[in-house]
N, C-alpha and C positions, 0 to 999 in steps of 0.2 A: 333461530340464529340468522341474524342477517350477513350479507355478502362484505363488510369488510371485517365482519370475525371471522368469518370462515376463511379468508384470504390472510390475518394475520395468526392464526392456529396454523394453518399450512406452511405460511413463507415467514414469520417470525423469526425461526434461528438461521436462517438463510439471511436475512436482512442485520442483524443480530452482529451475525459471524463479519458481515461487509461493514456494518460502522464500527464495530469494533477494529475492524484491520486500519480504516483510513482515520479514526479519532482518538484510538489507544484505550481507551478507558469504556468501560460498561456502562459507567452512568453519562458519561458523554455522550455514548453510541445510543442509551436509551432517548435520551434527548432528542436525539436527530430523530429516532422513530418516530418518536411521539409527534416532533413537528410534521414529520413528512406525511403521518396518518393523520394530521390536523387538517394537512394542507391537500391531499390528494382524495381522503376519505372522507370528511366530512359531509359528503351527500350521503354518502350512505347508497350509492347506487350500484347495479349490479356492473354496469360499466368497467367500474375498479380494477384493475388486475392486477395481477404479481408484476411484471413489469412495469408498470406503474408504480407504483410504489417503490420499486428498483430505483425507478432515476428521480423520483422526489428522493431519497435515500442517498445517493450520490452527488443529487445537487447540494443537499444540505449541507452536508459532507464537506464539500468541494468549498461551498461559502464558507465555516468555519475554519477552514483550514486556511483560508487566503486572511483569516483576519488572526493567524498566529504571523509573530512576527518573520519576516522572509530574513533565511539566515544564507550564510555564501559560502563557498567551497570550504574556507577554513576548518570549517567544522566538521568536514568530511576529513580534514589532514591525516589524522591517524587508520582512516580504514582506505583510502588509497594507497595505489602498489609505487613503492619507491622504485629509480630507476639510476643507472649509474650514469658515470658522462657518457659512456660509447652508446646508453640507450638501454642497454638488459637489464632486466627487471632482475631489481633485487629481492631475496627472500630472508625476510626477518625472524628471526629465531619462533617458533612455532608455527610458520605459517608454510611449511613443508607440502608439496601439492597433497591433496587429500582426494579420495575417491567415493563418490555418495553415490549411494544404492538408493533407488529408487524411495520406497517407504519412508527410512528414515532422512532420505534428502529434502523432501516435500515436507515436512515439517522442520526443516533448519531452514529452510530458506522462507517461510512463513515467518519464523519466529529474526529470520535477518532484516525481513525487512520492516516488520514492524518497528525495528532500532534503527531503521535510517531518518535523519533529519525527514521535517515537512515535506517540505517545497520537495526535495529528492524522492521522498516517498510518494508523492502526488502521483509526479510522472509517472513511476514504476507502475504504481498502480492502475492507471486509466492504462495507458500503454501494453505494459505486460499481462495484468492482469485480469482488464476488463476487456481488453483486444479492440481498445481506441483506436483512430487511427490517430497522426500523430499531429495532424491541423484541428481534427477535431478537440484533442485532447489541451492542445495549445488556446483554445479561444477560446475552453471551458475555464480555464486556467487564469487568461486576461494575459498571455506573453506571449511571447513571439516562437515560430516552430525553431528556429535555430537554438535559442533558452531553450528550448523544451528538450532537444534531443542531448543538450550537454548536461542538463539534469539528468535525463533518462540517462547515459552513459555512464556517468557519475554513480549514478543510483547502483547500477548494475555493478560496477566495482565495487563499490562498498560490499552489496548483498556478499560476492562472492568472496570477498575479503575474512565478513562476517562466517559466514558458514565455512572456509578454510578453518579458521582459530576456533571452532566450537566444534566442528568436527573432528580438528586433534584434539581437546578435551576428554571429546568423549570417548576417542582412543584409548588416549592414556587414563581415563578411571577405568575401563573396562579389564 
């Protein structure tokens, strides 16, 4: 067995799990594998490494993403927090503060942000998830760090938005 089977037997569902979160889909995420082990493994040398692969995996990632269409706040309207005139957020019928326990929060906010727009989910992602910093994450991106952190903000409301109303759900069927 040479060294990039043995590195995609190992890091497979690690690589798997990450194009799945930033592409949505399996066979999209497969895709991006495949080019990134095209494009990093093809020597076939021992060199290789899991990280390596990581950020061919993310750049792929990142290209495809910039070439879905860039969508704009609108689209976030319904999962940001309304506000009255004096300022105080208002709270819309099921969206009651909610309190997440460890375990099952780490999967609602997985499964939140996967439901957030592109371009919103990008940031979160490099930012929160991959612990970009946030110039870096901006000029992998192609926009500017000010864009960047009012997506990333953006993002972050929605997420929280998201797991408020899925975490009363799961309330009320329990």
């Amino acid at each position: 067995m040479d060294a990039l089977e043995t590195l995609i037997r190992r890091d497979g569902p690690a690589l798997l799990s990450i194009a799945r979160c930033w592409l949505g889909s399996s066979p999209a995420a497969l895709e991006a594998i495949a080019d990134a082990v095209a494009t990093v493994g093809c020597r076939r040398e021992p060199a290789v490494d899991g990280p390596a692969l990581r950020a061919a995996v993310l750049t792929i990632a990142i290209e495809r993403l910039a070439e879905v269409s860039q969508c704009d706040e609108e689209t976030l309207a319904d999962l940001l927090p309304a506000y009255d005139a004096s300022g105080a957020r208002v709270t819309r019928p099921g969206e009651e503060p909610f309190a997440v326990d460890a375990p099952a929060g780490a999967a609602l906010v997985r499964a939140a942000v996967h439901d957030v727009p592109a371009p919103f989910r990008q940031a979160i992602l490099l930012v929160d998830m991959e612990g970009w910093c946030c110039e870096k994450a901006a000029a992998a991106l192609g926009i500017t760090v000010p864009l960047l952190k009012r997506r990333l903000h953006l993002a972050r409301m929605a997420v929280t938005t998201l797991v408020q109303r899925r975490g009363q759900l799961a309330m009320a069927a329990a």
